[in-house]
N, C-alpha and C positions, 0 to 999 in steps of 0.2 A: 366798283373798282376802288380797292384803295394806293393810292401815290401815283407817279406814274403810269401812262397808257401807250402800250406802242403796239401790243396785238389786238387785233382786229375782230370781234367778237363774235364772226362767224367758223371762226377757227375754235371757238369754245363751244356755243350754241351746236352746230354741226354736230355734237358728237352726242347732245342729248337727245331726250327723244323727242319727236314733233309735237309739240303744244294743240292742247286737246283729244292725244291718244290716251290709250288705256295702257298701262305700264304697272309694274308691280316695281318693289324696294330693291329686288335686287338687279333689275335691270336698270334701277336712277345710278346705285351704287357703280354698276359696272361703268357707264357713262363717265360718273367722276374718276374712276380708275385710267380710262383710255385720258381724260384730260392731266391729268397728274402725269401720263405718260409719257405726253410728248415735250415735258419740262420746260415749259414757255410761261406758265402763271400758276402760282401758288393757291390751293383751295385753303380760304384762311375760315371762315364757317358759312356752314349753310344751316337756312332757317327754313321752315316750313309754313304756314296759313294757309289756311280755311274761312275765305271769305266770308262764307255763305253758310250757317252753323247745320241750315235745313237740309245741305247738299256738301258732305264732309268728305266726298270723295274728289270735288272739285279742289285741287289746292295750287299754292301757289308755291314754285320754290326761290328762294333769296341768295343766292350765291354772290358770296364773298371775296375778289381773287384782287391778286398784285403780283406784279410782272417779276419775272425769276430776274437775277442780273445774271451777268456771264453768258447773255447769248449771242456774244461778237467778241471775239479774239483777234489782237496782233502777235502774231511771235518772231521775232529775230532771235537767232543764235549763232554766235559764233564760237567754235573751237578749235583746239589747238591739243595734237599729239607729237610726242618723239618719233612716231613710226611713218606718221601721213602729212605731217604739217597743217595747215589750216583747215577749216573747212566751215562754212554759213550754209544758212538755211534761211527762209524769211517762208512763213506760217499765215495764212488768213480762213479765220472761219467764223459762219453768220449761221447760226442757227432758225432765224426768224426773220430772212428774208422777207423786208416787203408787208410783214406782221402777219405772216400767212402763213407761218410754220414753214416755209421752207429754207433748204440747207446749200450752203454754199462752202464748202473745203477746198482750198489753192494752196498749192508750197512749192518752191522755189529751191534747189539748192545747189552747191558747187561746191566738190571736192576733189583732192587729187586722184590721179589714175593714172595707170603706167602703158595705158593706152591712149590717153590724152583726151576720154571724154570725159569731161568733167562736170555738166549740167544735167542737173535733171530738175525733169517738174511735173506736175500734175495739178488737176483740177476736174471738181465733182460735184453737181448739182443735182440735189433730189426735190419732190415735188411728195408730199404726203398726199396728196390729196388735190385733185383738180378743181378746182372750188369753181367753176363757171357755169354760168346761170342758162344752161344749154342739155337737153335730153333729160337724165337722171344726173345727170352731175355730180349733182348737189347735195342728193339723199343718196346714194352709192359713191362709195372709196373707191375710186380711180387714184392708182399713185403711177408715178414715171420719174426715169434717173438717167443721167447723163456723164459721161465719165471720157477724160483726156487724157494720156499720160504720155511721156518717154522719161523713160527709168535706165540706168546703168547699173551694172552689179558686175564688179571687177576682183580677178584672183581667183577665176576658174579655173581647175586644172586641165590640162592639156593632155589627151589621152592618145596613145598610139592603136594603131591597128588592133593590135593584141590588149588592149588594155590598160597598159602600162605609163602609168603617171611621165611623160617628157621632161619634166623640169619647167617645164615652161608653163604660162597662165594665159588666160583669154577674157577679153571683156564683151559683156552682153548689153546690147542696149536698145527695148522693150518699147517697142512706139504701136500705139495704139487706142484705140474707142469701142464703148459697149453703151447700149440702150437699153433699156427696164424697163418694161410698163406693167402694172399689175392692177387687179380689179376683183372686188371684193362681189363674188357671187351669190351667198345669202350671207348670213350671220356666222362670224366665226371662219370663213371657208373664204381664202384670197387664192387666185391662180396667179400665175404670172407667166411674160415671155421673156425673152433676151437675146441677143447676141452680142456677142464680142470678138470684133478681128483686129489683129497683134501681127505686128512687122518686125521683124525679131534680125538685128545684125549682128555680126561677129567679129572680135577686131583683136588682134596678136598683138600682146603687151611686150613692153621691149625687156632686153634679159637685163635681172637684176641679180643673177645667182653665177657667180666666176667659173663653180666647177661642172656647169650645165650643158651639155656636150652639141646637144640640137641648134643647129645652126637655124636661121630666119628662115631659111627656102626648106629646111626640110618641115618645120615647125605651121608654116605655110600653107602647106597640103593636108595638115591635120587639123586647121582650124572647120568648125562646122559651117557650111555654105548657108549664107542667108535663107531667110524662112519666112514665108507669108501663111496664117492658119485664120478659119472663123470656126466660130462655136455657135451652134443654135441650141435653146436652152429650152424648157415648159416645166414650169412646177406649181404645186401646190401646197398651200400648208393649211393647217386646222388648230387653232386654240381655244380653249373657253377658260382658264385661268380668271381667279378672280384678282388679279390685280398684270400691270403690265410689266411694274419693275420689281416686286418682289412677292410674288404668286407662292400661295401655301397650299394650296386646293387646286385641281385642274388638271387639264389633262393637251400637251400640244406634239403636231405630228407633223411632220412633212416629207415629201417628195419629190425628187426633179429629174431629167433626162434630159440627157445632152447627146448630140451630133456635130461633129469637128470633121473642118477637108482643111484640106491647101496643100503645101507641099514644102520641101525642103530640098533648095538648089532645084534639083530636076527629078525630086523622087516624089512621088504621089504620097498622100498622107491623107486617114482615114480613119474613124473611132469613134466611140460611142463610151458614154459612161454613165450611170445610173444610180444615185443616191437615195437615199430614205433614212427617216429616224425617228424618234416618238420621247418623250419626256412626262414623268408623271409628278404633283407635288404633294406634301403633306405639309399640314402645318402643327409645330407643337408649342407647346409652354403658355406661358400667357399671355394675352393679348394688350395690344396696344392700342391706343384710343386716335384714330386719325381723324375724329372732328366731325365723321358721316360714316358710321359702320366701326368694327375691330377687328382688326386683326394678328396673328400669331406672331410671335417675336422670333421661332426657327423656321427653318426651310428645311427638308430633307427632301431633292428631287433625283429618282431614277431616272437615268437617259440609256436608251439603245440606238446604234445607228449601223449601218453597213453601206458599201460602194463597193461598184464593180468595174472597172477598165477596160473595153473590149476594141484593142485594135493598137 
């Protein structure tokens, strides 16, 4: 370690390979790729030895690292429009909760609205990796995420029967939880599951526009009736990418399938959706020297994806 220490060295260790396996160059290389990846400590040099000159294949490696800054943020803001008046926000985020690589994101905000909800917030905790000294834990990526929210989004427009914009606006406001857990099945290949259930209100903003003819009570009957939905999710993705944050070579793919009920007011609600996608990369020009390996200074990557909506 050089200067300060505040992650935890199983959080680096972890990602190499287990001390006294057999391993080749570019499985150490991809190791320090995933470390670089998760932006927590800088790999400043690694050194190599050979104990033992009779036994050259025995070696030792030296790594080099010092803690990145910038991985805890406060942000307050405040602003100010001719059209809305005020509005704050107050920001919190930990990257390295605890020294364990885990992620903590909370915001806070309050603005105006011509339906009178004016807060919203949220708050999101991810876990990379369950690091506990229980089953496989430890040697297999287990991750899991946790997610709070109630959100507003105001200045909907108000639709009649037939389609036709009323004049008038509607505010939504989006209260809800989803769970993540995912688990990395051999090398390269993570599955994951999820759900997410959203309690979704609807609330008639008052008239702001003089020559807007829809009175409250007619405006009223056209707001959408509250809505309770879950989503149950299963996916998969595959990468082998030689690096995580700027991949020149490699090939990653993913897929997931989703199941949605609930209902809206007193109408049953039901669907299905299906995604997929794949990304290829290349790398050109010359290369650049990151202290354990080189790599390409371009990226040229092809991406294909599709989704389907059913219901």
């Amino acid at each position: 370690w050089t200067g300060p220490k505040a992650t935890q060295e199983r959080v680096i260790t972890r990602e190499l390979p287990e001390p006294g396996t057999i391993y080749n160059d570019r499985t150490f290389r991809g190791a320090l790729e995933s470390i670089r990846g998760q932006s927590l400590v800088k790999i400043n040099d690694v050194t190599i030895k050979a104990a033992d000159p009779a036994k050259p294949e025995n070696l030792t490696y030296i790594i080099n690292v010092s803690e990145i800054s910038g991985n805890r943020s406060f942000q307050p803001a405040l602003t100010y429009d001719t059209l809305n008046g005020f509005s704050g926000s107050l920001g919190l985020e930990n990257n390295n909760l605890f020294g364990l690589g885990h992620n903590l994101n909370a915001s806070l905000s309050a603005s105006p609205n011509d339906a009178g909800e004016v807060v919203s917030a949220n708050i999101e905790y991810k876990i990379p990796w369950i690091d506990i000294d229980f089953a496989d834990f430890r040697k297999n990526r287990t991750s899991a995420g946790l997610s709070l929210s109630s959100t507003v989004s105001g200045k909907n427009a108000l639709l009649d029967a037939a389609g036709t914009d009323s004049g008038r606006d509607y505010s939504v406001r989006q209260t809800g939880f989803g769970v993540t857990v995912g688990r990395q099945l051999i090398p390269n290949l993570i599955v994951s599951a999820s759900v997410n259930t959203s309690y979704n209100t609807y609330t008639l903003e008052k008239q702001t526009k003089t020559d807007v003819s829809t009175t409250d009570e007619v405006a009223m009957a056209l707001v959408p009736p509250n809505s309770l939905t879950t989503l149950l999710g299963v996916g998969a993705s595959y990468g082998n990418t030689n690096s995580a944050v700027f991949p020149t070579q490699g090939f990653r793919a993913n897929a997931s399938a989703a199941y949605g009920f609930g209902s809206s007011g007193a109408t049953p609600l039901s669907w299905t959706k299906l995604e997929g996608g794949a990304s290829t990369y290349f790398g050109l020009g010359q290369t650049l020297d990151k202290g354990f390996g080189a790599q390409q200074r371009q990226q040229v990557r092809q991406r294909a994806g599709a989704a389907h909506v059913d219901g």
